[in-house]
LUMDRENSE-892737 format. One record per atom (N, C-alpha, C, O, CB): x, y, z; atom name; residue in one letter. Coordinates in Angstrom, 1 decimal. Glycine has a CB too. Example, Ala and Ser with C-alpha at 12.3 -4.5 7.8 and 13.67 -1.06 7.14 Angstrom:
# residues 2
ATOM;u;v;w;atom;type
ATOM;13.2;-5.7;7.8;N;A
ATOM;12.3;-4.5;7.8;CA;A
ATOM;13.2;-3.3;7.8;C;A
ATOM;14.2;-3.3;8.5;O;A
ATOM;11.3;-4.5;9.0;CB;A
ATOM;12.8;-2.2;7.1;N;S
ATOM;13.7;-1.1;7.1;CA;S
ATOM;12.9;0.0;7.9;C;S
ATOM;13.4;1.1;8.0;O;S
ATOM;14.1;-0.6;5.7;CB;S
This chain:
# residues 95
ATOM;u;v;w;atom;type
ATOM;116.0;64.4;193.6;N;X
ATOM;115.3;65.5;192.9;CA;X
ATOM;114.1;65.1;192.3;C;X
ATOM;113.9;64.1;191.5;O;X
ATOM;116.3;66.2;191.9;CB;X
ATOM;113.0;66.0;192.7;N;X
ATOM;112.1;65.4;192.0;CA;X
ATOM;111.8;65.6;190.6;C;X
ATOM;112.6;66.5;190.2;O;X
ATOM;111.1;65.5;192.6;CB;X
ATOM;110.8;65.2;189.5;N;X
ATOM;110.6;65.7;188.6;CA;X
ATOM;109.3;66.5;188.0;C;X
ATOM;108.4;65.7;188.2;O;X
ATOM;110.9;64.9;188.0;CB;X
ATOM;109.1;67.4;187.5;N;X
ATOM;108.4;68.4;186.9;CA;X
ATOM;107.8;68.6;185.9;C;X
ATOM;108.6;69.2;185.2;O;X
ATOM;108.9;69.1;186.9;CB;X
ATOM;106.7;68.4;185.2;N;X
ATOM;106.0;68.5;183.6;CA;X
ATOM;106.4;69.9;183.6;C;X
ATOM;106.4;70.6;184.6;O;X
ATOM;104.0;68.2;183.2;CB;X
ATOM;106.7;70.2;182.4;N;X
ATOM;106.7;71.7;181.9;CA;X
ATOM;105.9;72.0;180.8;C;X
ATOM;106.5;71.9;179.7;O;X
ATOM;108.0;72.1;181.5;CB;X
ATOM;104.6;72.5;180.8;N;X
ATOM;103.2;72.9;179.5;CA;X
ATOM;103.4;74.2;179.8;C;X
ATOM;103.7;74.9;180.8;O;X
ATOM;101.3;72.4;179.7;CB;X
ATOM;103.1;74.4;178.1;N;X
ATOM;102.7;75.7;177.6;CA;X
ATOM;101.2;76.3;178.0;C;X
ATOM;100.2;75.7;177.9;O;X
ATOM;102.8;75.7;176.2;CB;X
ATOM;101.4;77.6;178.4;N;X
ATOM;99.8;77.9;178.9;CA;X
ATOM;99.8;79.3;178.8;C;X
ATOM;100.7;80.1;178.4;O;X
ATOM;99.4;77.4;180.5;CB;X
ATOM;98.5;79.6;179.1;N;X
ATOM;98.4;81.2;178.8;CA;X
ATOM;99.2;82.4;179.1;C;X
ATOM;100.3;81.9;179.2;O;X
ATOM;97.4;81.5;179.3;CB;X
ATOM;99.6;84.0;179.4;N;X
ATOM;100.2;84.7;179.6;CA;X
ATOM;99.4;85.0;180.8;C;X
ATOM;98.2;84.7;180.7;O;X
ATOM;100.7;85.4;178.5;CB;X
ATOM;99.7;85.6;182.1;N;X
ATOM;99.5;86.1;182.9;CA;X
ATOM;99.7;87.6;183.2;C;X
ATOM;99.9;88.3;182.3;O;X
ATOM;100.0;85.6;183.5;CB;X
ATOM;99.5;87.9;184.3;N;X
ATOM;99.5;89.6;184.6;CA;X
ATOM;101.2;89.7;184.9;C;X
ATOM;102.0;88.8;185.3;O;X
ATOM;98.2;90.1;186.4;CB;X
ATOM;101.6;91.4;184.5;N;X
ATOM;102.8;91.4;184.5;CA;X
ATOM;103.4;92.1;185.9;C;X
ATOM;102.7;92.8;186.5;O;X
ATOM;103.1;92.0;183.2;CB;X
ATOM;104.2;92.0;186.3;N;X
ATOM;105.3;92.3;187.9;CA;X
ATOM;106.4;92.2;188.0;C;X
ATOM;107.0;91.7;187.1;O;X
ATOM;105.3;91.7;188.9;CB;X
ATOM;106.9;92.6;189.0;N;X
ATOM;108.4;92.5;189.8;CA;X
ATOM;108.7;90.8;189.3;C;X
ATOM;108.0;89.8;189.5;O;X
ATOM;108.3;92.8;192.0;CB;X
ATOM;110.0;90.9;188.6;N;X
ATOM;110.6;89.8;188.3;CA;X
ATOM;110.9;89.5;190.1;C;X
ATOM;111.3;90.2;191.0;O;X
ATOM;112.1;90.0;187.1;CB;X
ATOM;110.5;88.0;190.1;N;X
ATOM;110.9;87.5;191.4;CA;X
ATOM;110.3;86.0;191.7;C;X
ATOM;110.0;85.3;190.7;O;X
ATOM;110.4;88.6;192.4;CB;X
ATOM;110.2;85.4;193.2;N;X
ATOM;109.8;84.1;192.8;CA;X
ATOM;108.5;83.6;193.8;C;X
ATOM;107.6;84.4;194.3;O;X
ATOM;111.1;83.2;193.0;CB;X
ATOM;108.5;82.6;193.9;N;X
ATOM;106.9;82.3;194.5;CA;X
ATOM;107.6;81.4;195.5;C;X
ATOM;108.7;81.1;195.4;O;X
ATOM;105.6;81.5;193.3;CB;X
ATOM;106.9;80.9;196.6;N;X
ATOM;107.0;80.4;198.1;CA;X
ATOM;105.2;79.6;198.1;C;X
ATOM;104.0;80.0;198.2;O;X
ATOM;107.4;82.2;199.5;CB;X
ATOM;106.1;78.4;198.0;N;X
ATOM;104.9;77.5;198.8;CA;X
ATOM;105.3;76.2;199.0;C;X
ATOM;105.9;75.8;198.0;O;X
ATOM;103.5;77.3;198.0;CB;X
ATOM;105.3;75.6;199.6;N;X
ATOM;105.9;73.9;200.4;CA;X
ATOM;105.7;73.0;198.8;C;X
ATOM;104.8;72.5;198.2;O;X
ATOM;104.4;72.9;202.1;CB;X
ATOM;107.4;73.1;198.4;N;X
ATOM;107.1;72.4;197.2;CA;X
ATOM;107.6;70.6;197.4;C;X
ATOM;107.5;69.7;196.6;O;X
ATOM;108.1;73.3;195.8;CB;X
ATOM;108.1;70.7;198.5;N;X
ATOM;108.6;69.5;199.0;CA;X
ATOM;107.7;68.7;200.1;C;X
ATOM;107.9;67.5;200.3;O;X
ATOM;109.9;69.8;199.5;CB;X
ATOM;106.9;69.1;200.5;N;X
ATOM;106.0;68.5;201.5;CA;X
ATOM;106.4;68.7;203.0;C;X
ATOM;105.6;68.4;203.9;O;X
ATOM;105.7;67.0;201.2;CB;X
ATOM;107.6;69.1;203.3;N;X
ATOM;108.1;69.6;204.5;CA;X
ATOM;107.6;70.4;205.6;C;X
ATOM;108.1;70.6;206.7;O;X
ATOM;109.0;70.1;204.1;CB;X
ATOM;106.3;71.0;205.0;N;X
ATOM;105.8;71.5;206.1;CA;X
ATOM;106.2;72.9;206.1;C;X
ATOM;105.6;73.5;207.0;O;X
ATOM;106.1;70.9;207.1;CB;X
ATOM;107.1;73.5;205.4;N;X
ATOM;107.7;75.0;205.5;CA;X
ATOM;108.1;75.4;204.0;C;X
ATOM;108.6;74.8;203.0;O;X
ATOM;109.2;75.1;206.6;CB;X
ATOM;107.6;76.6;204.3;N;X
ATOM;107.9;77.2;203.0;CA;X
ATOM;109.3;77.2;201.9;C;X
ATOM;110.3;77.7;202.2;O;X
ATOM;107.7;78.3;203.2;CB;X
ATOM;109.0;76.6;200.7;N;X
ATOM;110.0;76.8;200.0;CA;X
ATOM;109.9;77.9;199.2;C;X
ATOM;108.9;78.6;199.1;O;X
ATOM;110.3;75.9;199.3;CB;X
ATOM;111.4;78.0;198.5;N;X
ATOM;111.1;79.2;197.1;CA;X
ATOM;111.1;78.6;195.6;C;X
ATOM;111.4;77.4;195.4;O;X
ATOM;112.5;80.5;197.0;CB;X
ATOM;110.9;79.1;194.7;N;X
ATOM;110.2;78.6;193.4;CA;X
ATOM;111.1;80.2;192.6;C;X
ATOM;110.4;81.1;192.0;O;X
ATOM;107.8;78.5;193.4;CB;X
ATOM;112.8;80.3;192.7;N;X
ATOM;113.1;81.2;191.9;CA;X
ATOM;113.8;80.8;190.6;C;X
ATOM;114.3;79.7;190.3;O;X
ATOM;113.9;82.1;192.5;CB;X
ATOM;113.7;82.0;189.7;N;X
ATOM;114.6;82.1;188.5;CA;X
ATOM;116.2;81.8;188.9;C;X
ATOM;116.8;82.4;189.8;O;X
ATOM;114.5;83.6;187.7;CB;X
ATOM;116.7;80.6;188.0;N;X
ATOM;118.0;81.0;187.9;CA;X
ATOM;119.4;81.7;188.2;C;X
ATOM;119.7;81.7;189.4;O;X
ATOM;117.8;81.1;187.5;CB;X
ATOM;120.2;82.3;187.5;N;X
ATOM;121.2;83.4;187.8;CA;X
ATOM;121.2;83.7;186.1;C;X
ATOM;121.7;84.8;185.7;O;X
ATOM;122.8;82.9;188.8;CB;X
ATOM;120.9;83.0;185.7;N;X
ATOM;121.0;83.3;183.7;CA;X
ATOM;119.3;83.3;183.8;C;X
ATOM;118.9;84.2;182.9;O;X
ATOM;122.0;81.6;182.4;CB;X
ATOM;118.5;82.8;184.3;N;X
ATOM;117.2;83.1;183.8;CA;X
ATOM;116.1;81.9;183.4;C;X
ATOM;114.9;81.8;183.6;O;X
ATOM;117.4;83.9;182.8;CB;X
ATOM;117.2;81.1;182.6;N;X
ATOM;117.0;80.1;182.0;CA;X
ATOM;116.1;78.5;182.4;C;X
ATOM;115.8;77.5;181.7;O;X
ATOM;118.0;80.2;181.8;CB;X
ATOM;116.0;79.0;183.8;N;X
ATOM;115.8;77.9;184.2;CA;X
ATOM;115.2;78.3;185.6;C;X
ATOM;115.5;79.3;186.3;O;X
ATOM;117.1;76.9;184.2;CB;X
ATOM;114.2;77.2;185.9;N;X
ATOM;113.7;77.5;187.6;CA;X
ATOM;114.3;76.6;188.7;C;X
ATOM;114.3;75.4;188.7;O;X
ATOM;112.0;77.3;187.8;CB;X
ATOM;114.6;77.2;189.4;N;X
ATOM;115.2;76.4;190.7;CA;X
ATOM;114.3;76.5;192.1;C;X
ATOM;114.4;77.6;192.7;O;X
ATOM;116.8;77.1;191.1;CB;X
ATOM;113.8;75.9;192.3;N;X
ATOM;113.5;75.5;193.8;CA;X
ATOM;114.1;74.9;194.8;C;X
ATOM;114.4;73.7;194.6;O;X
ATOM;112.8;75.0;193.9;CB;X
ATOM;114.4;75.6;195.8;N;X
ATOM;115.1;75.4;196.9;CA;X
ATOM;114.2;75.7;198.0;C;X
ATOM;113.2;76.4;197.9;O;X
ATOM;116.4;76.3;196.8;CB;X
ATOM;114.7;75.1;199.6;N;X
ATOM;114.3;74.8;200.7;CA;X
ATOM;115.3;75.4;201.7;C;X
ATOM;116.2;75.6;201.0;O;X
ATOM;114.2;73.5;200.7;CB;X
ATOM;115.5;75.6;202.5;N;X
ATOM;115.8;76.2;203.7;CA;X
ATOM;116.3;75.0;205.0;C;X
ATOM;116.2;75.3;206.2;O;X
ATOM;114.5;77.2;204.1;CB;X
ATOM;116.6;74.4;204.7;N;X
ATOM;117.3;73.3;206.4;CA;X
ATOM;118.6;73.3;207.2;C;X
ATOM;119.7;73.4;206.9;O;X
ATOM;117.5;71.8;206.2;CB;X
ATOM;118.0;72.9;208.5;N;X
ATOM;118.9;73.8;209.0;CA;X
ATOM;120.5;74.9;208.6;C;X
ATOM;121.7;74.7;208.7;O;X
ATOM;119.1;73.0;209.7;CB;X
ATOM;119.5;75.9;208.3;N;X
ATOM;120.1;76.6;207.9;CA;X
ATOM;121.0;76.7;206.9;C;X
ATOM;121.8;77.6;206.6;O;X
ATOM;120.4;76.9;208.5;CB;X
ATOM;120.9;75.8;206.3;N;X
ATOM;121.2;75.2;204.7;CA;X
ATOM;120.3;75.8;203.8;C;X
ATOM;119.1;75.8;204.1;O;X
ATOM;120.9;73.5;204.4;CB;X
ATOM;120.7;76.4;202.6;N;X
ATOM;119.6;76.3;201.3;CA;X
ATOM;120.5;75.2;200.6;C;X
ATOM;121.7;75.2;200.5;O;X
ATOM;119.2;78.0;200.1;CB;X
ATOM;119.3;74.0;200.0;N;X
ATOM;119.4;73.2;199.8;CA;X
ATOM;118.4;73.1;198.4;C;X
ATOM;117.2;73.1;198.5;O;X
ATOM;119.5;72.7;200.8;CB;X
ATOM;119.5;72.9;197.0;N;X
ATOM;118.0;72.4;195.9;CA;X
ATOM;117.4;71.8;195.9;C;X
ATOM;118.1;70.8;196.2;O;X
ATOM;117.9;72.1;194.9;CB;X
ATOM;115.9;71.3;195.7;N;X
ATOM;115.1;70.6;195.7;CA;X
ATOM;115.0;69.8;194.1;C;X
ATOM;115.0;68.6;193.7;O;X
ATOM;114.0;71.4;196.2;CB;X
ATOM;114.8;71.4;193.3;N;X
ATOM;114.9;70.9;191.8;CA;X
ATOM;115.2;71.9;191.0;C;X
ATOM;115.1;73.0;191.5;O;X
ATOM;113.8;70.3;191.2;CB;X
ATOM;115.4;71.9;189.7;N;X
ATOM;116.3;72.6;188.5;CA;X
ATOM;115.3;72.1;187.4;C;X
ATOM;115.1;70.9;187.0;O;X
ATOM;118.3;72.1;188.2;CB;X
ATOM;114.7;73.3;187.1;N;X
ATOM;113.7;72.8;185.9;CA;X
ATOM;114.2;73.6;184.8;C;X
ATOM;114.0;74.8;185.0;O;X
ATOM;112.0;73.0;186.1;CB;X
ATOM;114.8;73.3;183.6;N;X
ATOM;115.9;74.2;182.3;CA;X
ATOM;114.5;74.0;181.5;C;X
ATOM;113.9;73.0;181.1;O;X
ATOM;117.9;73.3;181.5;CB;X
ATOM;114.5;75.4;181.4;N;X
ATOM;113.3;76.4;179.7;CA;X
ATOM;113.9;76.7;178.8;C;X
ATOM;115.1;76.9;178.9;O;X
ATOM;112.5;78.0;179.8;CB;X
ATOM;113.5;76.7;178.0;N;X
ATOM;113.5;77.0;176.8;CA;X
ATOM;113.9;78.5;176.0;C;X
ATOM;114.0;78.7;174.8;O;X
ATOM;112.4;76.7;176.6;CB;X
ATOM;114.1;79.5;177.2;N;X
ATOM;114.2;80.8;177.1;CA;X
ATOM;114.2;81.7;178.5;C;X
ATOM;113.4;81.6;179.4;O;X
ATOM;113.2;81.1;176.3;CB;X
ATOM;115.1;82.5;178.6;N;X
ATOM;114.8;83.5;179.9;CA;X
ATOM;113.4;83.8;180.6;C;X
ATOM;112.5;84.4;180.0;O;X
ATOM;115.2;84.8;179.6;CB;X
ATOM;113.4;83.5;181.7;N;X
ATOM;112.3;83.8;182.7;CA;X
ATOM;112.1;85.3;182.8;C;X
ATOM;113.1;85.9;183.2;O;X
ATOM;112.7;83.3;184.3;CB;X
ATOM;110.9;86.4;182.4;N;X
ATOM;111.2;87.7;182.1;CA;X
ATOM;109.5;88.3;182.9;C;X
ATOM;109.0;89.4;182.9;O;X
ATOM;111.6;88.0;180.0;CB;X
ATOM;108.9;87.2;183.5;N;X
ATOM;107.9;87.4;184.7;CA;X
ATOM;108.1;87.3;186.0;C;X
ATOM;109.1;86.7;186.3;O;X
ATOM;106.9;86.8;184.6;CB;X
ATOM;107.3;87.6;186.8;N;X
ATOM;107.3;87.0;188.5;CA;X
ATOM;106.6;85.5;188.4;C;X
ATOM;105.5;85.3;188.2;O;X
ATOM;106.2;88.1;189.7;CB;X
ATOM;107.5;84.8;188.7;N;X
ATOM;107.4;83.4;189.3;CA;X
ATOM;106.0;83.4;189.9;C;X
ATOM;105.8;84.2;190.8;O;X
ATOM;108.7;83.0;190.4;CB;X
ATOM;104.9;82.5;189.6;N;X
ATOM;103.3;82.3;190.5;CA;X
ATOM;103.6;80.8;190.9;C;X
ATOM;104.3;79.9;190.4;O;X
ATOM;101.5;82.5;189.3;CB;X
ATOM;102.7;80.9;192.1;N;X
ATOM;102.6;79.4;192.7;CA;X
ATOM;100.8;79.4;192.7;C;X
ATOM;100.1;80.4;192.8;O;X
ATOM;103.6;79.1;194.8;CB;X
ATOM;100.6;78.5;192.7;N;X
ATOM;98.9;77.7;192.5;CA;X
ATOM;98.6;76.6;193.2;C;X
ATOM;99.0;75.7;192.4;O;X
ATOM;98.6;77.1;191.2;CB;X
ATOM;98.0;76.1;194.1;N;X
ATOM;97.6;75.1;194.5;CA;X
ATOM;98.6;74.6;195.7;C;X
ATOM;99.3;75.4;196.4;O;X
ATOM;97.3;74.2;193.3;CB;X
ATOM;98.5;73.4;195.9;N;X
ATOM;99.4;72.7;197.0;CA;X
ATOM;100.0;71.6;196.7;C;X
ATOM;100.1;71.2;195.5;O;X
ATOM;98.7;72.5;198.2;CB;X
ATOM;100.6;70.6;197.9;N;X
ATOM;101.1;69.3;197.5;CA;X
ATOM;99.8;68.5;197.4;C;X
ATOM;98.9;68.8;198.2;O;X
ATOM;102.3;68.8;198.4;CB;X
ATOM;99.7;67.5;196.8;N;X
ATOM;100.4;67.1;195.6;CA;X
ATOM;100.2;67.9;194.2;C;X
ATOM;101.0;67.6;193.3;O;X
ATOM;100.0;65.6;195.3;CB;X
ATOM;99.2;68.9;194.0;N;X
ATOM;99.0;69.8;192.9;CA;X
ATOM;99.6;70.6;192.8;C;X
ATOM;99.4;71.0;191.6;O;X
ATOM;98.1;70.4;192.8;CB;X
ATOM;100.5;71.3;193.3;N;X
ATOM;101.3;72.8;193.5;CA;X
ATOM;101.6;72.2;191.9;C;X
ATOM;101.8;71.1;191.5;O;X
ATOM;103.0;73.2;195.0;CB;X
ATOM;101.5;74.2;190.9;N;X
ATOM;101.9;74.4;190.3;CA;X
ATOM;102.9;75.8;190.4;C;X
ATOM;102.7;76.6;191.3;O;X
ATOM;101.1;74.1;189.5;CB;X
ATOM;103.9;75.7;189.3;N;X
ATOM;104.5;77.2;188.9;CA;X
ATOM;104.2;77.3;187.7;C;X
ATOM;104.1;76.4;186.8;O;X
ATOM;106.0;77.5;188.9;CB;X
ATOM;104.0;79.0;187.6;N;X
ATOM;103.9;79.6;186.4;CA;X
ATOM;104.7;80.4;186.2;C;X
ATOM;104.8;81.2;187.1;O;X
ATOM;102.9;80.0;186.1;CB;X
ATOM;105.6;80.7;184.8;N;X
ATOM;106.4;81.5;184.4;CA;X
ATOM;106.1;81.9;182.9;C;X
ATOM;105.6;81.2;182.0;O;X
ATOM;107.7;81.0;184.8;CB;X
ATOM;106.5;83.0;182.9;N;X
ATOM;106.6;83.8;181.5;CA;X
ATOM;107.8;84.2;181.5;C;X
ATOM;108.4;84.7;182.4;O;X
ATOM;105.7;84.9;181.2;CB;X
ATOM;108.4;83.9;179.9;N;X
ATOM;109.6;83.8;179.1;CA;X
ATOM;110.1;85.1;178.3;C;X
ATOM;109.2;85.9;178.1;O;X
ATOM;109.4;82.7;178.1;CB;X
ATOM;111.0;85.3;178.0;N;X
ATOM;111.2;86.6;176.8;CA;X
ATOM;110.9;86.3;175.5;C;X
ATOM;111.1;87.1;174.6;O;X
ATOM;112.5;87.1;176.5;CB;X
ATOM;110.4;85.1;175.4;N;X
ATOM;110.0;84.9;174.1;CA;X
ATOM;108.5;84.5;173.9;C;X
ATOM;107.8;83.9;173.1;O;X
ATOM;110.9;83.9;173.6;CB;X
ATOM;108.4;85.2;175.1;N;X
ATOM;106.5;85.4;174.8;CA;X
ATOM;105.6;83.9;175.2;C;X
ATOM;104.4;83.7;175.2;O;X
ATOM;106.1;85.9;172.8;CB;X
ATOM;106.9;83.0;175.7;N;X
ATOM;105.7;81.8;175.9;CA;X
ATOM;105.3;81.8;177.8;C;X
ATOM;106.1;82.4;178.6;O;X
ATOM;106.7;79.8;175.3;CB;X
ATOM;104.4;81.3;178.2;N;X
ATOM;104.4;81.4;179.3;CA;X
ATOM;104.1;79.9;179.7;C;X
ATOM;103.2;79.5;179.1;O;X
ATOM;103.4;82.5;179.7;CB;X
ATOM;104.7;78.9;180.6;N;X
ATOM;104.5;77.6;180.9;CA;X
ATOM;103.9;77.3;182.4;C;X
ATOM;104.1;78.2;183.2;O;X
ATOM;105.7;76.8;180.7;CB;X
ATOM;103.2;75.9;182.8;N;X
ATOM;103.2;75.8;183.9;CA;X
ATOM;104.0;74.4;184.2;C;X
ATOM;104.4;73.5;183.4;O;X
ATOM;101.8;76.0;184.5;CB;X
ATOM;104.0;74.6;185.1;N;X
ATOM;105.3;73.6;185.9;CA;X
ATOM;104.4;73.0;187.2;C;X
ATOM;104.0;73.6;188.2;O;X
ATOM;107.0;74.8;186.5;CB;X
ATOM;104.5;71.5;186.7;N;X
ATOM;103.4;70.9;187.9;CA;X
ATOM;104.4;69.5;187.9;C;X
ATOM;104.8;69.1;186.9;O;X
ATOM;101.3;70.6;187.4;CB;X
ATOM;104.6;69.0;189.1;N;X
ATOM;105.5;67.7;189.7;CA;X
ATOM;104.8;66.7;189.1;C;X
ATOM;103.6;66.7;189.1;O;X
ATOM;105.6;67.5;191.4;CB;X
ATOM;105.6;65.6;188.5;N;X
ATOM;105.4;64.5;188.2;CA;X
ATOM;105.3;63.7;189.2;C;X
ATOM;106.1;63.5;190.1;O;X
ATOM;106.2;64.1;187.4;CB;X
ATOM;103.6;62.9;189.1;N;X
ATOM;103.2;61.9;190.0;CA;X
ATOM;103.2;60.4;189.5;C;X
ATOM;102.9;59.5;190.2;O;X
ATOM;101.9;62.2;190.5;CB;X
């Protein structure tokens, strides 16, 4: 599993709670970048043969209460999420 910085950063535009899709593993095919089942935490997962399979479990500090954003690519791919408690973080892989 890999590992993830988690910073505090500005608030974003607001939407459909949901998640973001971009090759967070370098695999060449799209992953997902969703909330949780409590909220609490972001999970990214991968798709192989016909497996979803976690990639990584990144645990916040408070419920996920925005749509999940993806930014950039590998090795830069970030996520951005906003919390119910008003903080919004980005989430970029430790190199």
């Amino acid at each position: 599993s890999a590992a993830w910085h988690v910073l505090p950063t500005e608030r974003y535009a607001h939407g459909i709670l949901g998640g973001a899709v971009a090759d967070a593993n370098g695999g060449g095919r799209p992953d997902l970048a969703l909330p949780s089942a409590d909220r609490r935490g972001l999970r990214i997962v991968s798709l192989e043969s016909a497996w979803i399979v976690l990639l990584s479990h990144i645990p916040l500090p408070a419920a996920i209460d925005e749509p999940v954003a993806a930014a950039g690519s590998r090795p830069d791919l970030q996520f951005f999420v906003g919390l119910d408690n008003g903080q919004v973080f980005r989430i970029a892989q430790v190199r």
